[in-house]
C-alpha positions as CSV (number, residue, x, y, z in Angstrom):
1,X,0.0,0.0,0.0
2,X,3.2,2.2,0.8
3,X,4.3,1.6,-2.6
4,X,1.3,1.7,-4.3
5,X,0.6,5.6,-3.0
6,X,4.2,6.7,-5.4
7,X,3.3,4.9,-8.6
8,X,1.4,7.8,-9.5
9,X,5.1,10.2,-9.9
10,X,6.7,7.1,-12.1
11,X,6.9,7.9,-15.8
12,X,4.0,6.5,-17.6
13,X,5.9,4.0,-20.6
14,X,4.4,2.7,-23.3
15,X,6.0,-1.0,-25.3
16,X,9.4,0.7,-23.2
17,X,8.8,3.9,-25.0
18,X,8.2,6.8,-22.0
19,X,5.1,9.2,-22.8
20,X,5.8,12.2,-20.8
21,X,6.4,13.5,-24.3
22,X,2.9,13.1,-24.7
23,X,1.8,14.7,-21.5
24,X,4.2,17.7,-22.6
25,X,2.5,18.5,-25.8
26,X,-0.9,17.8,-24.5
27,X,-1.7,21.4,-22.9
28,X,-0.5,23.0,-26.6
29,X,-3.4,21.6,-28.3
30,X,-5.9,22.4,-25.6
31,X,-5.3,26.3,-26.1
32,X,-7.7,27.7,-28.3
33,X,-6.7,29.0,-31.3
34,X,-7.4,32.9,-32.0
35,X,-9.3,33.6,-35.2
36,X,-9.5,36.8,-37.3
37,X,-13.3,38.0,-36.4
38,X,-13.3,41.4,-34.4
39,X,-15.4,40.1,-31.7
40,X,-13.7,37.1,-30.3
41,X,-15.8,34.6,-28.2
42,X,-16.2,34.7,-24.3
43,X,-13.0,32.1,-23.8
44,X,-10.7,33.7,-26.0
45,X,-11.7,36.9,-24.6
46,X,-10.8,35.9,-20.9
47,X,-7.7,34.3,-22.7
48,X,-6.6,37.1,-23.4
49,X,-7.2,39.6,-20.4
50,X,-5.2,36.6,-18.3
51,X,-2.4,37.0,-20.7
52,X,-2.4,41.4,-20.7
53,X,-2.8,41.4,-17.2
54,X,-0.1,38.8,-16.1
55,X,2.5,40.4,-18.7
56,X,2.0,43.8,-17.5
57,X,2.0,42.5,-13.9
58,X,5.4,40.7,-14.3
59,X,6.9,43.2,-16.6
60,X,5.8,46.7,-14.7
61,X,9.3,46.6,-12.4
62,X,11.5,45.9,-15.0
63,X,13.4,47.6,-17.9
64,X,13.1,47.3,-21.4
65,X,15.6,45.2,-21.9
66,X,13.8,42.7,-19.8
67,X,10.8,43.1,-21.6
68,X,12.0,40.7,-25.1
69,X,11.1,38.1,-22.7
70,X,7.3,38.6,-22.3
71,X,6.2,36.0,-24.8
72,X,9.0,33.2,-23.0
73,X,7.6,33.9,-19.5
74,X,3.9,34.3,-20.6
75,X,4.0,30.9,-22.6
76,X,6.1,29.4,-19.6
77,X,3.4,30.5,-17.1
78,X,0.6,28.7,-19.1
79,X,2.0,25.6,-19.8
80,X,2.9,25.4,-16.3
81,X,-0.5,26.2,-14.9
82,X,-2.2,23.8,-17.5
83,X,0.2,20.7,-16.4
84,X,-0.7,21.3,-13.0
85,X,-4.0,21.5,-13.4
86,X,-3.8,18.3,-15.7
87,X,-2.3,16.4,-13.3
88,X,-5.3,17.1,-11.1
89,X,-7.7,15.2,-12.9
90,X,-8.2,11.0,-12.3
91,X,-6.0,8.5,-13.9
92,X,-3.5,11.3,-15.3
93,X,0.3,11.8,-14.6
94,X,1.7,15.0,-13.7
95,X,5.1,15.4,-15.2
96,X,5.9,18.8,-13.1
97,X,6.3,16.3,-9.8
98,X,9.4,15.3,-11.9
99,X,12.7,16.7,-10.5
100,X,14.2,16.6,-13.3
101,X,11.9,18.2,-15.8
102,X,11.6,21.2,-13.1
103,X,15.4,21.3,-12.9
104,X,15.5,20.7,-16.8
105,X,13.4,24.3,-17.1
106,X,14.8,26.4,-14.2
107,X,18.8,25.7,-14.9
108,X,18.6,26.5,-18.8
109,X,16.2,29.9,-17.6
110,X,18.7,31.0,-14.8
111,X,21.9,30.3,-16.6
112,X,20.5,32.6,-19.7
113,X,20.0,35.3,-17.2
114,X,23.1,35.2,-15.7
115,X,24.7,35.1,-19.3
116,X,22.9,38.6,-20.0
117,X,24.3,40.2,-17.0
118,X,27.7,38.8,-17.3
119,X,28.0,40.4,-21.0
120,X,25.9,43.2,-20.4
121,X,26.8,44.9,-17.0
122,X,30.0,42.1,-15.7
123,X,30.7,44.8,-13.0
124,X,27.2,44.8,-11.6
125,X,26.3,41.5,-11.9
126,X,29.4,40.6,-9.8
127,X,28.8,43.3,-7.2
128,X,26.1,41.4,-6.3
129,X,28.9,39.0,-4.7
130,X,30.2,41.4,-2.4
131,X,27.6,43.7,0.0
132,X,29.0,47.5,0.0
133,X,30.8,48.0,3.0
134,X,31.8,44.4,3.9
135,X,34.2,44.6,6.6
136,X,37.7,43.3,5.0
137,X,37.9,39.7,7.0
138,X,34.4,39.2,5.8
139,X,35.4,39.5,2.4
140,X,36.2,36.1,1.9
141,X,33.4,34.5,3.5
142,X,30.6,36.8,1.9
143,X,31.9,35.8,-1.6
144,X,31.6,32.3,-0.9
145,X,28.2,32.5,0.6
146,X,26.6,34.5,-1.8
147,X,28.6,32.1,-4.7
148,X,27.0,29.5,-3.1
149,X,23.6,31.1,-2.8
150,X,23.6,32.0,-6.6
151,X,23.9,28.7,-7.8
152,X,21.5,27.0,-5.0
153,X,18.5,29.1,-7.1
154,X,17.5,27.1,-10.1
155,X,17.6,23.9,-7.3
156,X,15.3,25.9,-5.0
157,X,13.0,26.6,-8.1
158,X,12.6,23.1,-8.9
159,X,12.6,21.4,-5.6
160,X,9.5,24.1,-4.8
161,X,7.7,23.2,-8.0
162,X,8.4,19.4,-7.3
163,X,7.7,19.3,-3.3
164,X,4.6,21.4,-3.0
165,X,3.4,19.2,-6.1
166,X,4.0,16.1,-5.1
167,X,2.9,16.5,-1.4
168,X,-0.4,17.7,-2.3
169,X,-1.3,14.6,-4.7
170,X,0.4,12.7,-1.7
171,X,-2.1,14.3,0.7
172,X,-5.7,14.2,-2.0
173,X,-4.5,10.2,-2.5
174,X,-4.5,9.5,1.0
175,X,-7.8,11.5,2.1
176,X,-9.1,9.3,-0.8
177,X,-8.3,6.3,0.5
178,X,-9.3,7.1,4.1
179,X,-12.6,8.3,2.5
180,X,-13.4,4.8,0.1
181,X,-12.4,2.7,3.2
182,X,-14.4,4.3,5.8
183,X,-17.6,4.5,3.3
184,X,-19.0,1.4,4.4
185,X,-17.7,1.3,8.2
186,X,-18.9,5.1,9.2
187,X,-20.5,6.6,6.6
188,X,-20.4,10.1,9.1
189,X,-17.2,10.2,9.2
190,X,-16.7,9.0,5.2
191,X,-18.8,12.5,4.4
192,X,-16.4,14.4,6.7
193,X,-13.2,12.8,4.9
194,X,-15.1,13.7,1.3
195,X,-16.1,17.5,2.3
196,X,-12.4,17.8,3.6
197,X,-10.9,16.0,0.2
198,X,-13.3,18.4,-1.8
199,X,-11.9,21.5,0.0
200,X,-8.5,20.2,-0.2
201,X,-8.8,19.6,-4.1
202,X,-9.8,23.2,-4.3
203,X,-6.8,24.2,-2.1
204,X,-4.5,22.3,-4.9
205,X,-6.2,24.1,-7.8
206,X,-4.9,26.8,-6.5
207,X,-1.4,25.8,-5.3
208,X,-1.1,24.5,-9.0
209,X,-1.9,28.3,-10.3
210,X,0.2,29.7,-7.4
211,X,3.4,27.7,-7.8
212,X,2.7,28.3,-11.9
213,X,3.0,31.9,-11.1
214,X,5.8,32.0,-8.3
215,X,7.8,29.8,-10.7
216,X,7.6,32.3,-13.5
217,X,7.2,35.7,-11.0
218,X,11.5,34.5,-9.2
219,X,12.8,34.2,-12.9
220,X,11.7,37.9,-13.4
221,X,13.1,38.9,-10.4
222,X,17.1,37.4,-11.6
223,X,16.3,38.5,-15.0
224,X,15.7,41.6,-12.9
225,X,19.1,41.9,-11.6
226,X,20.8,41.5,-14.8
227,X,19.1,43.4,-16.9
């Protein structure tokens, strides 16, 4: 039964073939294509205030250089928030409680932001190393900490993603169970367990949006620095 509560974060495979390739290209053909009427209809039209408002939400701090990369974090930010919210429905798998499609996104993402403010502004994007004002023994110390603080980001972006992921499915599996055992011993009880996994499914809806968003909102924030 211990066992049986992970199977649902192992890669689905297919005659040996895996098919998180298919789960990835899933959420691309559930978008709805725009069209060229004037008037577009009521889903495309909430598409797209979603879109406006996020983009101007996560671009409104930021510079113009940062701004080229609108369209990246917009279209990074979907297809997050629709694999999460995927993975929420029966009999599906979830490839974002994968550590290594999480770490496969955030490294790529921060190392292209580090890139930009190595060429653009080296002498900035290094003073970030070394606090103004560090006493002189500290010196040493502070550049190793914040060295090692640098590179512990794209791992804290995909161990976030992964954890609060997996931990909720976790948590909605074993409410489920509890809920399908104790139907027929106390039905009470089985109702509480069912109102408290329907409120808790509602709580991961919005984890999945939230951790979409934080995801997306902490790769602004280093593109931030560098730009």
């Amino acid at each position: 039964m211990i066992l049986s509560f992970f199977d649902q974060f192992m890669s689905p495979t297919y005659l040996g073939i895996p098919l998180i390739a298919l789960a990835l290209s899933l959420p691309w053909i559930l978008y709805p294509a725009p069209t060229g009427r004037w008037l577009n209809n009521r889903l495309l039209a909430l598409q797209g205030w979603f879109i406006n408002r996020f983009t101007q939400q996560l671009l409104l701090p930021m510079s113009l250089g940062g701004h080229k990369w609108a369209a990246l974090f917009t279209s990074l930010m979907l297809f997050l928030i629709t694999l999460n919210m995927l993975g929420l429905l029966p009999y599906t798998f979830t490839p974002t409680t994968q550590l290594s499609l999480n770490m496969g996104l955030a490294v790529p993402l921060w190392l292209a932001t580090v890139i930009i403010g190595m060429r653009n502004q080296p002498t900035h994007a290094l003073g970030h190393l070394l606090p103004e004002g560090t006493p002189t023994l500290l010196i040493p110390v502070l550049i190793i900490i914040e060295t090692i603080s640098l590179f512990i980001r794209p791992l804290a972006l995909g161990v976030r993603l992964t954890a609060n992921l997996t931990a909720g499915h976790l948590l909605i599996q074993l409410i489920a169970t509890a809920t399908a055992v104790l139907a027929p011993l106390m039905p009470t009880v089985a109702i509480l367990t069912g109102t408290l996994l329907l409120m808790l499914t509602l709580l991961e809806v919005a984890v999945a949006m939230i951790q979409a968003y934080v995801f997306v909102l902490l790769l602004s924030l280093y593109l931030q620095e560098n730009v």
